[in-house]
N, CA, C and O atoms as a Tinker XYZ file with bonds, in Angstrom:
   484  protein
     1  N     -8.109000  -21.369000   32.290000    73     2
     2  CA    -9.139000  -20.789000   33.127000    64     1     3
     3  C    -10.498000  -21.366000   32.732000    63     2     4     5
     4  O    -10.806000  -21.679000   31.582000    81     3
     5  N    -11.546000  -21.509000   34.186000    73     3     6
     6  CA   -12.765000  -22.539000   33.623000    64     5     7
     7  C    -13.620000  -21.458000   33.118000    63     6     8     9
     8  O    -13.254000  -20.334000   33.460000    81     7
     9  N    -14.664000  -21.528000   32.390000    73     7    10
    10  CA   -15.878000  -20.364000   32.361000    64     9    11
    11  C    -16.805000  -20.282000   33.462000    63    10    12    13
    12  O    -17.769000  -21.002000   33.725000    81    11
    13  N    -16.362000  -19.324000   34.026000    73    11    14
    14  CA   -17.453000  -19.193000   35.431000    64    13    15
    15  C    -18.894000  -18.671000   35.117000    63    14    16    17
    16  O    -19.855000  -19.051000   35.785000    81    15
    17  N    -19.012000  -17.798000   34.092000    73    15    18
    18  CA   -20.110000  -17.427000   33.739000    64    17    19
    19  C    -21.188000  -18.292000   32.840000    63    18    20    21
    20  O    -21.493000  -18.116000   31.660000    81    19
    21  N    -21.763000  -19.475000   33.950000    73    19    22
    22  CA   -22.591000  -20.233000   33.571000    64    21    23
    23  C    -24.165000  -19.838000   34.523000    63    22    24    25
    24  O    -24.458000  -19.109000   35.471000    81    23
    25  N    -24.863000  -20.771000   33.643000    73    23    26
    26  CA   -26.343000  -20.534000   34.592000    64    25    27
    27  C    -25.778000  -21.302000   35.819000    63    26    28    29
    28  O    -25.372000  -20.549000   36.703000    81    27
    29  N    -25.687000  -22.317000   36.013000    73    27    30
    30  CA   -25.476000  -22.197000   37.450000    64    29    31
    31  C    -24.677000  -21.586000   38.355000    63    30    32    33
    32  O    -25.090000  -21.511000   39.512000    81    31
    33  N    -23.221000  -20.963000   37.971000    73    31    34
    34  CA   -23.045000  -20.051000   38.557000    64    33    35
    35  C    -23.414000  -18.976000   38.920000    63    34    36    37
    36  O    -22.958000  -18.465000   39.943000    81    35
    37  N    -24.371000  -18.357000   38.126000    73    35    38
    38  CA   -25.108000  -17.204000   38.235000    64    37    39
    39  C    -26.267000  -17.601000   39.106000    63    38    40    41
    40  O    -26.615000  -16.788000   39.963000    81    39
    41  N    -26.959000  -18.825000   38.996000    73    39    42
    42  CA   -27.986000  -18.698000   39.976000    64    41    43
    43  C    -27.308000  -19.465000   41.153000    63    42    44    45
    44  O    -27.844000  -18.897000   42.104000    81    43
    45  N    -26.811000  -20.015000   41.474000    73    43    46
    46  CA   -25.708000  -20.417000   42.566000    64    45    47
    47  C    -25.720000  -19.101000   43.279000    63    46    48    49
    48  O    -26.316000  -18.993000   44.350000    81    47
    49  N    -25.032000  -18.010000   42.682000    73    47    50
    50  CA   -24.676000  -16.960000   43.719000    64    49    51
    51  C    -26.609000  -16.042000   43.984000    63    50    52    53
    52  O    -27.002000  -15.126000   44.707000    81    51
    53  N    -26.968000  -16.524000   43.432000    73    51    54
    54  CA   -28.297000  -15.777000   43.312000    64    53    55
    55  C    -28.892000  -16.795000   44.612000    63    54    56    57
    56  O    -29.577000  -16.224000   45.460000    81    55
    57  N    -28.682000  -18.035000   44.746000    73    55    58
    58  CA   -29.384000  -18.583000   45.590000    64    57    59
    59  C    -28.612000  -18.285000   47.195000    63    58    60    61
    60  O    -29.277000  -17.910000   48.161000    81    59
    61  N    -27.444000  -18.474000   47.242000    73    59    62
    62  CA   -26.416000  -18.538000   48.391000    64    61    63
    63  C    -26.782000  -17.153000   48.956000    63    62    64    65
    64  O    -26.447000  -16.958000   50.124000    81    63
    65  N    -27.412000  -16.173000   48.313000    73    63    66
    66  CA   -27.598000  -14.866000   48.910000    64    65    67
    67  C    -28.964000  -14.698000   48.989000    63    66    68    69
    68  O    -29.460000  -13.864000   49.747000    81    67
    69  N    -29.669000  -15.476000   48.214000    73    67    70
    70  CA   -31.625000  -14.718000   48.547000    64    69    71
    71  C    -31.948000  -14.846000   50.721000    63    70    72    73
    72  O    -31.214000  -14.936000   51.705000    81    71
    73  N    -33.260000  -14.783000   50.497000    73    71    74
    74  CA   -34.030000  -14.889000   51.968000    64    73    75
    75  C    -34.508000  -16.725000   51.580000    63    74    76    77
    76  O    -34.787000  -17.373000   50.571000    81    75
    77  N    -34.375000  -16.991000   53.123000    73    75    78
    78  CA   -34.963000  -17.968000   53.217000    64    77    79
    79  C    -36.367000  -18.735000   52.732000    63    78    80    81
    80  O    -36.500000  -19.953000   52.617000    81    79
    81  N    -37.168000  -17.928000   52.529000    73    79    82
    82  CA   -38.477000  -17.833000   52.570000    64    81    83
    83  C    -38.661000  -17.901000   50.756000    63    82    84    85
    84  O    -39.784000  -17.961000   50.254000    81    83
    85  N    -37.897000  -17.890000   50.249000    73    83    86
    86  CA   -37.443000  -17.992000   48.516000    64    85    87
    87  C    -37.086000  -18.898000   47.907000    63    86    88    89
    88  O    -35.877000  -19.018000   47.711000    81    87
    89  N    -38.126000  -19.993000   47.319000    73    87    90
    90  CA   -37.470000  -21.333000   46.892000    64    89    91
    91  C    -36.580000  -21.609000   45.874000    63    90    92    93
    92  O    -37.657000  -21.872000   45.340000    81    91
    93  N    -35.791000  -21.801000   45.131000    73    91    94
    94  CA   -35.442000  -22.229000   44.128000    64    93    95
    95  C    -36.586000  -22.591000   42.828000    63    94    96    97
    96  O    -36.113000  -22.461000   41.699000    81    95
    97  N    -37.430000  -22.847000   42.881000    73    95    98
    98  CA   -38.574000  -23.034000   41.948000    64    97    99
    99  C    -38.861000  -21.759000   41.477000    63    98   100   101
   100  O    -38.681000  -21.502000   40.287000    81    99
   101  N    -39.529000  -20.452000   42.698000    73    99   102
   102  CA   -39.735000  -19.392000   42.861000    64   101   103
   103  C    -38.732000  -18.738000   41.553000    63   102   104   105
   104  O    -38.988000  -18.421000   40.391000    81   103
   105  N    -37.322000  -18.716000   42.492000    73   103   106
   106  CA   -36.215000  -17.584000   41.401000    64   105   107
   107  C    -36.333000  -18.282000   40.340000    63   106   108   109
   108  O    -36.449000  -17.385000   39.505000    81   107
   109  N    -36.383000  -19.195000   39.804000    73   107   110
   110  CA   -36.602000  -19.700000   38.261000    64   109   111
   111  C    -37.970000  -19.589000   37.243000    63   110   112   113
   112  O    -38.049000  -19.616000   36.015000    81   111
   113  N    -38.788000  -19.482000   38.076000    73   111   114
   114  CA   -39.857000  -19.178000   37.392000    64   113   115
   115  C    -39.921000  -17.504000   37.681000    63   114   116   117
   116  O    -41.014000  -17.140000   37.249000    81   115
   117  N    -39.498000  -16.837000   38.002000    73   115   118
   118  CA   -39.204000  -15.142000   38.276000    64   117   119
   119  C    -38.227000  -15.433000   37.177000    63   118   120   121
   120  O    -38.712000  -15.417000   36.047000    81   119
   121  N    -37.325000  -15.619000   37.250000    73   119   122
   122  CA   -35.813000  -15.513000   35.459000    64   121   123
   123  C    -36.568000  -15.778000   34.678000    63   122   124   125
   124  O    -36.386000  -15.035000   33.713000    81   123
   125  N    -37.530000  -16.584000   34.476000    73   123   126
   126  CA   -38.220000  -17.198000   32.963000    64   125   127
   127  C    -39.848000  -16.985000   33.268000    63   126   128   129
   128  O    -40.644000  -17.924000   33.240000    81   127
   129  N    -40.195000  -15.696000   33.543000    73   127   130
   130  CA   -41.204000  -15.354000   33.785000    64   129   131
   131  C    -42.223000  -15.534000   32.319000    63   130   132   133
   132  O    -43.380000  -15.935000   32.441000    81   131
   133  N    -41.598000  -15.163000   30.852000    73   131   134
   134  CA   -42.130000  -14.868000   29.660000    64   133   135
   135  C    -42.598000  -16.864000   29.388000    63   134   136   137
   136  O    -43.400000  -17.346000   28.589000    81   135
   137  N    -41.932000  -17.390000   30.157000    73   135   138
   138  CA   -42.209000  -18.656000   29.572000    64   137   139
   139  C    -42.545000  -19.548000   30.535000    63   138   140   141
   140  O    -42.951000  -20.626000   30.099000    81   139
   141  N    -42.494000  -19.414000   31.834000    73   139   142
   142  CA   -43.430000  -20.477000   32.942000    64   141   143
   143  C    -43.800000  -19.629000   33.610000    63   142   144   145
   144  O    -43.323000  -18.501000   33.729000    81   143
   145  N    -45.045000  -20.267000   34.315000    73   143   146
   146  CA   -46.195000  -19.849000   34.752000    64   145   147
   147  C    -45.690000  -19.603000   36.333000    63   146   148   149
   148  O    -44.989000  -20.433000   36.911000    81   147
   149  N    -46.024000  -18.673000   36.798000    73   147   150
   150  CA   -46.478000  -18.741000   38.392000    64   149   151
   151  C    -46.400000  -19.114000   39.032000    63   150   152   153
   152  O    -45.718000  -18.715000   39.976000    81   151
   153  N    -47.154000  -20.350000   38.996000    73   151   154
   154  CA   -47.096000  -21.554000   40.006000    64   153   155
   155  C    -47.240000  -23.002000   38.857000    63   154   156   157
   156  O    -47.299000  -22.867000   37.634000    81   155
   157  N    -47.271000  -24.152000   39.476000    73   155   158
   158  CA   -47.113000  -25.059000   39.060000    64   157   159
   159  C    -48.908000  -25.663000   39.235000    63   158   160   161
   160  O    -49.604000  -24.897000   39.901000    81   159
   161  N    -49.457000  -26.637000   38.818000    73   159   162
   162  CA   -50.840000  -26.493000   38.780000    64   161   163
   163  C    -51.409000  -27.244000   39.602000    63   162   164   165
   164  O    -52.550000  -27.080000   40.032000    81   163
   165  N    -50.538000  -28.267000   39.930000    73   163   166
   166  CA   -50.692000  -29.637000   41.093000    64   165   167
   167  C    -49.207000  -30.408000   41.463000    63   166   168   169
   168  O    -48.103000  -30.273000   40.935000    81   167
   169  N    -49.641000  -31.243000   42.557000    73   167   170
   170  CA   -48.385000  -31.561000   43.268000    64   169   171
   171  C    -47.410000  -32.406000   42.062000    63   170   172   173
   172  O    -46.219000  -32.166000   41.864000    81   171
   173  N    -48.176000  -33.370000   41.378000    73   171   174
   174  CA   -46.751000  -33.545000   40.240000    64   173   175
   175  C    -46.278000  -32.548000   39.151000    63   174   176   177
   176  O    -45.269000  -32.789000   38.489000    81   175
   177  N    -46.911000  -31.586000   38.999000    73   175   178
   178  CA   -46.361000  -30.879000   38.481000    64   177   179
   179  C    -45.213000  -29.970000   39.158000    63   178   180   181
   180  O    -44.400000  -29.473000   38.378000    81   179
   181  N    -45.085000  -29.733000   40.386000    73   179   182
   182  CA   -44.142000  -28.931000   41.229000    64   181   183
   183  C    -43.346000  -30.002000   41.305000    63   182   184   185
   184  O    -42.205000  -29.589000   41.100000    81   183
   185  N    -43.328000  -31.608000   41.560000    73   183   186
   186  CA   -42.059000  -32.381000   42.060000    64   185   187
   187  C    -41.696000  -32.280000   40.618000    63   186   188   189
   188  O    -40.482000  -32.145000   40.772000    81   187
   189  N    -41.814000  -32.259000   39.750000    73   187   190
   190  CA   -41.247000  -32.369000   38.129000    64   189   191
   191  C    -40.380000  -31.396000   37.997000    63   190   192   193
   192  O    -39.157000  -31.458000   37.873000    81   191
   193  N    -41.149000  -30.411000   38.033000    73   191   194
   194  CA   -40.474000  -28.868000   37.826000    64   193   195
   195  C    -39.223000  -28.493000   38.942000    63   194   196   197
   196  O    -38.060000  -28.168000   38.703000    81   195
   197  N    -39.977000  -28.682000   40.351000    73   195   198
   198  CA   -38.228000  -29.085000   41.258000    64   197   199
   199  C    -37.331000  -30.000000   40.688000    63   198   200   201
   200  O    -36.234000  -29.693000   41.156000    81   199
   201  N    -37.237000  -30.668000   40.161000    73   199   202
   202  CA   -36.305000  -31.926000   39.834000    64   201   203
   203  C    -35.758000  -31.480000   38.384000    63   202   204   205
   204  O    -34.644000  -31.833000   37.996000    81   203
   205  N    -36.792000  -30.522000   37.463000    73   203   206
   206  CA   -36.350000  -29.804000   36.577000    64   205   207
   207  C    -35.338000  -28.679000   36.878000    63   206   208   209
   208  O    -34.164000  -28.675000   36.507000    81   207
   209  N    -35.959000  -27.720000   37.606000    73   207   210
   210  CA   -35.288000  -26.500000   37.786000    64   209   211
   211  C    -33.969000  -26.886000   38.708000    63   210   212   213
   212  O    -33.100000  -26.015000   38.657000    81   211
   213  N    -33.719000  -27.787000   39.367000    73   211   214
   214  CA   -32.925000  -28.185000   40.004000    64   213   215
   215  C    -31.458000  -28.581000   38.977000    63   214   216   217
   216  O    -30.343000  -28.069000   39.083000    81   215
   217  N    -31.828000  -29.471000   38.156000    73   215   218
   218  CA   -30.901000  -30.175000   37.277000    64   217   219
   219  C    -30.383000  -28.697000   36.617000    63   218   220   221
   220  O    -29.171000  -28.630000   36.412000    81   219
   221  N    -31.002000  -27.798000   36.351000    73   219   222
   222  CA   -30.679000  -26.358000   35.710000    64   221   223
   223  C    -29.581000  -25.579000   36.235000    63   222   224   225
   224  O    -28.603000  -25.013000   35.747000    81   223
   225  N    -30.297000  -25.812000   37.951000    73   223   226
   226  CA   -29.407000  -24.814000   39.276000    64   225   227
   227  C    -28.403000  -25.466000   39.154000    63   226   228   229
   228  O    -27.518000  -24.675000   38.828000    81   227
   229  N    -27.859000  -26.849000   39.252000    73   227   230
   230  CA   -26.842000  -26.937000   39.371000    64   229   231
   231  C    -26.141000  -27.774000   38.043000    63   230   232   233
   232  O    -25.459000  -28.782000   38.231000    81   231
   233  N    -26.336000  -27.360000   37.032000    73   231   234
   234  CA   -25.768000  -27.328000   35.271000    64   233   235
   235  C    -25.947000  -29.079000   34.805000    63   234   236   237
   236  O    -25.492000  -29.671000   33.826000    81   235
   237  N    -26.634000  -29.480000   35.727000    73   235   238
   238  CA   -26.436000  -31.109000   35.220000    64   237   239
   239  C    -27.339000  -30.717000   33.683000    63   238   240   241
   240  O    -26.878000  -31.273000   32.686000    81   239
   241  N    -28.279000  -30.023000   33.514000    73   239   242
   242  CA   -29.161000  -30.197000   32.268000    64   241   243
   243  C    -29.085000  -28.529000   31.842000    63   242   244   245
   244  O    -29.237000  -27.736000   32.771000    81   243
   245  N    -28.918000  -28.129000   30.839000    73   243   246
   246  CA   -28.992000  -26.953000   30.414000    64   245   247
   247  C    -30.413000  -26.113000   30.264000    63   246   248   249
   248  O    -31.043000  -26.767000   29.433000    81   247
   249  N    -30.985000  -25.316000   30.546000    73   247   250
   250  CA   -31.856000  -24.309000   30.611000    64   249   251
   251  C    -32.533000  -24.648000   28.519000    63   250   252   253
   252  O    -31.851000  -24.481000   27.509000    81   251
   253  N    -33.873000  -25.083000   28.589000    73   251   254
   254  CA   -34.323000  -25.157000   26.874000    64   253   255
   255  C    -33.662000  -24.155000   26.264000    63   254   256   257
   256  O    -33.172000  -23.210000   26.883000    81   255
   257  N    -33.610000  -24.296000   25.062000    73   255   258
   258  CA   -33.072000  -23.322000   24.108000    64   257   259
   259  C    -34.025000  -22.198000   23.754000    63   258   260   261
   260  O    -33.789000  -21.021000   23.478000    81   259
   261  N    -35.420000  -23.022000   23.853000    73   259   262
   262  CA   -37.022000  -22.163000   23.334000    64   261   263
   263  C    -37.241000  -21.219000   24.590000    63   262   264   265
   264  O    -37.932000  -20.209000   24.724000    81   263
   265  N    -36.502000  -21.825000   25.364000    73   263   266
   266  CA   -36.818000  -20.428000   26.688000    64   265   267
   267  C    -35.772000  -19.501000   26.621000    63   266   268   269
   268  O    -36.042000  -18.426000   27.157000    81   267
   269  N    -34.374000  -19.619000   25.995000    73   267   270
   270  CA   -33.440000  -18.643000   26.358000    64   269   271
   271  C    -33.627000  -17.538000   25.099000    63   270   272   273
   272  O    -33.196000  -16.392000   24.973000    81   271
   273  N    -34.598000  -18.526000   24.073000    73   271   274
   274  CA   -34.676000  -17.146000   22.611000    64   273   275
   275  C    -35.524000  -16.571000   22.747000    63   274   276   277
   276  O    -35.704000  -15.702000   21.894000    81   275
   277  N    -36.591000  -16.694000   23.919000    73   275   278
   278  CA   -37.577000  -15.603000   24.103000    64   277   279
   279  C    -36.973000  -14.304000   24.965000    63   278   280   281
   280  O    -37.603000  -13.269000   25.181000    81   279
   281  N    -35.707000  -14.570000   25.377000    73   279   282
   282  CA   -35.223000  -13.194000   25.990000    64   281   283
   283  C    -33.586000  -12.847000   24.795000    63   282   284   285
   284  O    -32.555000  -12.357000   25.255000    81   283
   285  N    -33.736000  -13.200000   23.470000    73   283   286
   286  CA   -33.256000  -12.714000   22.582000    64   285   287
   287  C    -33.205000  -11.290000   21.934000    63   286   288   289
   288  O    -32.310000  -10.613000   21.428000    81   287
   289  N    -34.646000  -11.108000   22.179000    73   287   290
   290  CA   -35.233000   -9.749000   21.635000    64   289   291
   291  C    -35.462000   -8.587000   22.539000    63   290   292   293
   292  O    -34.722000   -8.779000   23.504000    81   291
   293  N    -36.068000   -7.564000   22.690000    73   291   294
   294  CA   -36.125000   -6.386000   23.455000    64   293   295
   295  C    -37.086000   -6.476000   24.192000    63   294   296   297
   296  O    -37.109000   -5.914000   25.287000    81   295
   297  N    -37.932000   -7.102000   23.795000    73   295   298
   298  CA   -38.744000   -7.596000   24.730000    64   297   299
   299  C    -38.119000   -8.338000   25.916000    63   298   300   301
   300  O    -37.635000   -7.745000   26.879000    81   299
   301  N    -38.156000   -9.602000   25.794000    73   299   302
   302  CA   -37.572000  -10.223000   26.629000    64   301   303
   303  C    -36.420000  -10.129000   27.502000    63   302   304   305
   304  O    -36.432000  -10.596000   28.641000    81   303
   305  N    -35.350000   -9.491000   26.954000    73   303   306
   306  CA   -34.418000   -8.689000   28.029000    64   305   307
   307  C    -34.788000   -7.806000   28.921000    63   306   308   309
   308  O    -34.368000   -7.791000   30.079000    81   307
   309  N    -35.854000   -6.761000   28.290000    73   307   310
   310  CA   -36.552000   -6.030000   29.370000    64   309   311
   311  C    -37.631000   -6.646000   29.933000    63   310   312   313
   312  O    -37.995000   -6.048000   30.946000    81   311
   313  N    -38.170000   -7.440000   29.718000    73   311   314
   314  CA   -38.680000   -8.369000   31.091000    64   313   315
   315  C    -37.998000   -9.044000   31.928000    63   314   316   317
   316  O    -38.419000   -9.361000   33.040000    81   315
   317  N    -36.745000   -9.366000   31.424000    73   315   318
   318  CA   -35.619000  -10.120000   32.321000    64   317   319
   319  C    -35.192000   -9.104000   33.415000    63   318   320   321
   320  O    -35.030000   -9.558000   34.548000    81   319
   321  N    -34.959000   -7.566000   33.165000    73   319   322
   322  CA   -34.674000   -6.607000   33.632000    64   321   323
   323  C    -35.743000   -6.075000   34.530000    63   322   324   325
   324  O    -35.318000   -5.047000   35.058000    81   323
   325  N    -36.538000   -6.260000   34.785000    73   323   326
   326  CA   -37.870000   -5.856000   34.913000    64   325   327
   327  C    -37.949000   -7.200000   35.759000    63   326   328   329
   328  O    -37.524000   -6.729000   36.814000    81   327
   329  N    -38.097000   -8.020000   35.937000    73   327   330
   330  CA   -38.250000   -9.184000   36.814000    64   329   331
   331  C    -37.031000   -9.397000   37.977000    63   330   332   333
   332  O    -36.956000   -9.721000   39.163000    81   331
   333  N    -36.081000   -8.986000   36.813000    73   331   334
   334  CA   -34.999000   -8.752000   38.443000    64   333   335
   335  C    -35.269000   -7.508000   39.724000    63   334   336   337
   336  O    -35.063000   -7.632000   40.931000    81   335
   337  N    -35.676000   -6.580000   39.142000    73   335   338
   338  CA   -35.944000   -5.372000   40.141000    64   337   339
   339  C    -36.751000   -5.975000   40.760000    63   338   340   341
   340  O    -36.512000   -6.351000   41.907000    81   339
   341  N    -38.178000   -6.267000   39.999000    73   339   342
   342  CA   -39.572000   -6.429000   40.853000    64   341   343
   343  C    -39.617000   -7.400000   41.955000    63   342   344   345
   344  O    -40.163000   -7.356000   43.058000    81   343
   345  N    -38.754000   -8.467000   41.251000    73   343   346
   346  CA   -39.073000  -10.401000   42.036000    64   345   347
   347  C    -37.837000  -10.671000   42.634000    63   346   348   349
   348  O    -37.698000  -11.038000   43.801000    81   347
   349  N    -36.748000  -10.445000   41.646000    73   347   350
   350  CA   -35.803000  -11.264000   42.036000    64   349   351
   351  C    -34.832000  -10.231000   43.600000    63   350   352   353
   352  O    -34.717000  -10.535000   44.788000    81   351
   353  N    -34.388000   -9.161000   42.909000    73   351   354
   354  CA   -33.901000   -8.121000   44.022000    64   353   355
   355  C    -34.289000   -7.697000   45.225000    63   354   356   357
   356  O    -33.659000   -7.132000   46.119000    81   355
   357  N    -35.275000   -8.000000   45.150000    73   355   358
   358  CA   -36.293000   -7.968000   46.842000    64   357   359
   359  C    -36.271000   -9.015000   47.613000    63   358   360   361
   360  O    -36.452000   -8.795000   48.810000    81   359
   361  N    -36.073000  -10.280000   47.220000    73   359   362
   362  CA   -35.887000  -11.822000   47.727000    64   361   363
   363  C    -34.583000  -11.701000   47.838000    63   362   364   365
   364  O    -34.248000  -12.882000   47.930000    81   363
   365  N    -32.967000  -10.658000   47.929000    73   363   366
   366  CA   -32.034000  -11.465000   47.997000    64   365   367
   367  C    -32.424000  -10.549000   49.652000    63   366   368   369
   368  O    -33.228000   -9.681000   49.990000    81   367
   369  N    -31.143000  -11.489000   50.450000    73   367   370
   370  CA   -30.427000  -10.553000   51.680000    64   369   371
   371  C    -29.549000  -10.387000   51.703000    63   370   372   373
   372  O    -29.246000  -10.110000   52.863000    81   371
   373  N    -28.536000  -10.349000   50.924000    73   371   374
   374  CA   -27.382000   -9.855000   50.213000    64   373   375
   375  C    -27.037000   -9.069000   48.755000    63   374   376   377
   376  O    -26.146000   -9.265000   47.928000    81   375
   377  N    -27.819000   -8.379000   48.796000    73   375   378
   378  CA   -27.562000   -7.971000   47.124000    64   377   379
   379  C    -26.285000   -7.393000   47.204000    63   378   380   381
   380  O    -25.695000   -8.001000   46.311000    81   379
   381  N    -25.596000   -6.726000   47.623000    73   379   382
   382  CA   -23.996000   -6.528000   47.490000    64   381   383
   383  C    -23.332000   -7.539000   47.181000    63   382   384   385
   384  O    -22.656000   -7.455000   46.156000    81   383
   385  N    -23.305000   -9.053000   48.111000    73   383   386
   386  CA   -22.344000  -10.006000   47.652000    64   385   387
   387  C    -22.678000  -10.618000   46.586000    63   386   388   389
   388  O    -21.771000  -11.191000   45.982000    81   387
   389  N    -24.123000  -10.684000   46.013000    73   387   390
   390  CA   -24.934000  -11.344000   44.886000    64   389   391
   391  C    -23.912000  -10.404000   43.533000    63   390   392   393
   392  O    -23.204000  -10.929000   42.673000    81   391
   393  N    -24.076000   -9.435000   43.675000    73   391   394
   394  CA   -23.327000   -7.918000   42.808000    64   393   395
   395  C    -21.856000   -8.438000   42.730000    63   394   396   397
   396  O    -21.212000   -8.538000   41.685000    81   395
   397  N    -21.358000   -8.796000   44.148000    73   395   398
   398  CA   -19.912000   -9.022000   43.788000    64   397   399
   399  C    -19.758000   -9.984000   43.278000    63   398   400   401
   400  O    -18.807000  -10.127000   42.509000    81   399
   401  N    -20.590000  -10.919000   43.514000    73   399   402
   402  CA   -19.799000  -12.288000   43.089000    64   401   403
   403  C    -20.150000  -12.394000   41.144000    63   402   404   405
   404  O    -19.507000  -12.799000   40.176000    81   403
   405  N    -21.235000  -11.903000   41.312000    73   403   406
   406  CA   -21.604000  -12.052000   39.468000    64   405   407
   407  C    -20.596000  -11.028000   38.877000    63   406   408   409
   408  O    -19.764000  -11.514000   38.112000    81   407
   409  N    -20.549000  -10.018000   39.050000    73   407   410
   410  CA   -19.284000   -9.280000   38.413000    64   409   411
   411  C    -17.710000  -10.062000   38.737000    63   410   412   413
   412  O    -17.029000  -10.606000   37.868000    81   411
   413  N    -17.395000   -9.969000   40.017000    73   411   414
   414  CA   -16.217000  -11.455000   39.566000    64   413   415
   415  C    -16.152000  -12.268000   38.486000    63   414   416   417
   416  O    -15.324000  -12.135000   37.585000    81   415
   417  N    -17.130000  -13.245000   38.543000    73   415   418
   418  CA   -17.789000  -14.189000   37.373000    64   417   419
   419  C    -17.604000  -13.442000   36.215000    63   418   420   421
   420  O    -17.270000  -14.193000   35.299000    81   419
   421  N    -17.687000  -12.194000   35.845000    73   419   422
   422  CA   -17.649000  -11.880000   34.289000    64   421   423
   423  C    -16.825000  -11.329000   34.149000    63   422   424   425
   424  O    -16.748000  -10.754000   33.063000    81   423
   425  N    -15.481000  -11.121000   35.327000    73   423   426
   426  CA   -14.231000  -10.324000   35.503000    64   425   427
   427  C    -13.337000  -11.564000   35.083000    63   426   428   429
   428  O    -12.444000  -11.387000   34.255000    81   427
   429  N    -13.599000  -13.059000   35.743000    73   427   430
   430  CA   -12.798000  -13.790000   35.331000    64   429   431
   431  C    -13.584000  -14.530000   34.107000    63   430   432   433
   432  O    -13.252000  -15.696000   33.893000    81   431
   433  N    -14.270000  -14.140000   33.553000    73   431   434
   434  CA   -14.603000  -15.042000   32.212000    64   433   435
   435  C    -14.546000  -14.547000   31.244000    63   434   436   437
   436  O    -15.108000  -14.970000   30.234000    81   435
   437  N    -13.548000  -13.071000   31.330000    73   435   438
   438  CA   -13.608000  -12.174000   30.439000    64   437   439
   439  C    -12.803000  -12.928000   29.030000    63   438   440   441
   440  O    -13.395000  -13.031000   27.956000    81   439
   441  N    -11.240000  -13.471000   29.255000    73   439   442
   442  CA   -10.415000  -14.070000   28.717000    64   441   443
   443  C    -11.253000  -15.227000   27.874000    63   442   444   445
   444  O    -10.519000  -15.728000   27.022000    81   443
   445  N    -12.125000  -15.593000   27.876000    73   443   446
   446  CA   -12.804000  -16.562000   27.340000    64   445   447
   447  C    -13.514000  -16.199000   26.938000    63   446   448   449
   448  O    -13.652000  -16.603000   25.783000    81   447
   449  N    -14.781000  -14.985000   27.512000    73   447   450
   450  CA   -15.531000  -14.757000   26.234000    64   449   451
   451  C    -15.774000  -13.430000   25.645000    63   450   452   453
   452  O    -16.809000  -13.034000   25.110000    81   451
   453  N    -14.613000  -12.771000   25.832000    73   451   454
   454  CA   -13.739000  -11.310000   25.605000    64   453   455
   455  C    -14.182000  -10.393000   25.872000    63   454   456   457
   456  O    -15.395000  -10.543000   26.013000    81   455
   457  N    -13.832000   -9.321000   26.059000    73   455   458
   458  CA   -13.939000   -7.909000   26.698000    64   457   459
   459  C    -15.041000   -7.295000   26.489000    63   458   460   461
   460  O    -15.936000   -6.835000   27.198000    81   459
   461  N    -14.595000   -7.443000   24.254000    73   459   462
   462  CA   -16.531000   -6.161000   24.124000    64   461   463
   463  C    -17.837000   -7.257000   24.477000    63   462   464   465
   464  O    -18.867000   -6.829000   24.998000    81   463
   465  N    -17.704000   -8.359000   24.213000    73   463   466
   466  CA   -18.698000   -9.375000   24.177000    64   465   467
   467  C    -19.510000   -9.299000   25.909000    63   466   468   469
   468  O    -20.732000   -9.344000   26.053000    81   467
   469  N    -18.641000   -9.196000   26.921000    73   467   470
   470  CA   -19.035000   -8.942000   28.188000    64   469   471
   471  C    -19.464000   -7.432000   28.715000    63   470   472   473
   472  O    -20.347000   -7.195000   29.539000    81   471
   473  N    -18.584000   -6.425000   28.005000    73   471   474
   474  CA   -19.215000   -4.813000   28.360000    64   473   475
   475  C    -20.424000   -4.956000   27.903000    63   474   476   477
   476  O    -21.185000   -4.618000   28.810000    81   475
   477  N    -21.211000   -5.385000   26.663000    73   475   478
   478  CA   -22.199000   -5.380000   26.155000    64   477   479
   479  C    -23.436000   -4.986000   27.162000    63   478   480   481
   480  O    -24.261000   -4.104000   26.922000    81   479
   481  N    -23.395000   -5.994000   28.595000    73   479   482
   482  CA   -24.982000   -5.700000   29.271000    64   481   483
   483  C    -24.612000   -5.264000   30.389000    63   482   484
   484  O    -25.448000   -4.920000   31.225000    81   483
């Protein structure tokens, strides 16, 4: 069995369900709110960061390590939590199938990265 519970699977189903009007740049800088900015500051900085956040969306390049340990702590999970209600959950038009499909994802990736390790969040 493959591990489905990757960043791009997770934002895969996060994208296949938002509103139109919701870029891919947008939901990534909303997930990693504690560590990129807003907006981007000028036009090469947005084609960079698309071509960045892109390689992310779809797993060619892995997400920094310095960005995933700032949501290590209690802090940062509850801003992760806190950014999904505010930013991210209002931009989908599907939050049911977004719900189903990520719980699938951790229904079949259980065998791989085990039971208590996944009840955890």
């Amino acid at each position: 069995m493959k591990n489905q519970l990757t960043f791009a699977h997770v934002t895969g189903a996060l994208l296949d369900n938002k509103i139109k009007t919701y870029p891919q740049h947008r939901l990534v800088r909303d997930l990693f709110s504690l560590c990129l900015s807003d907006e981007a500051s000028d036009y090469g900085e947005v084609s960079e960061d698309n071509i960045t956040f892109s390689r992310w969306c779809n797993g060619a390049r892995p997400v920094p390590v310095d960005i995933l340990n700032e949501y290590k702590n209690d802090t940062g999970h509850n801003q992760m939590i806190t950014d999904f209600e505010n930013k991210i959950i209002p931009n989908l038009i599907n939050v049911s199938n977004a719900r189903y499909l990520m719980e699938d994802m951790i229904n079949n990736s259980r065998k791989i990265i085990g039971i208590k390790q996944s009840l955890h969040t």
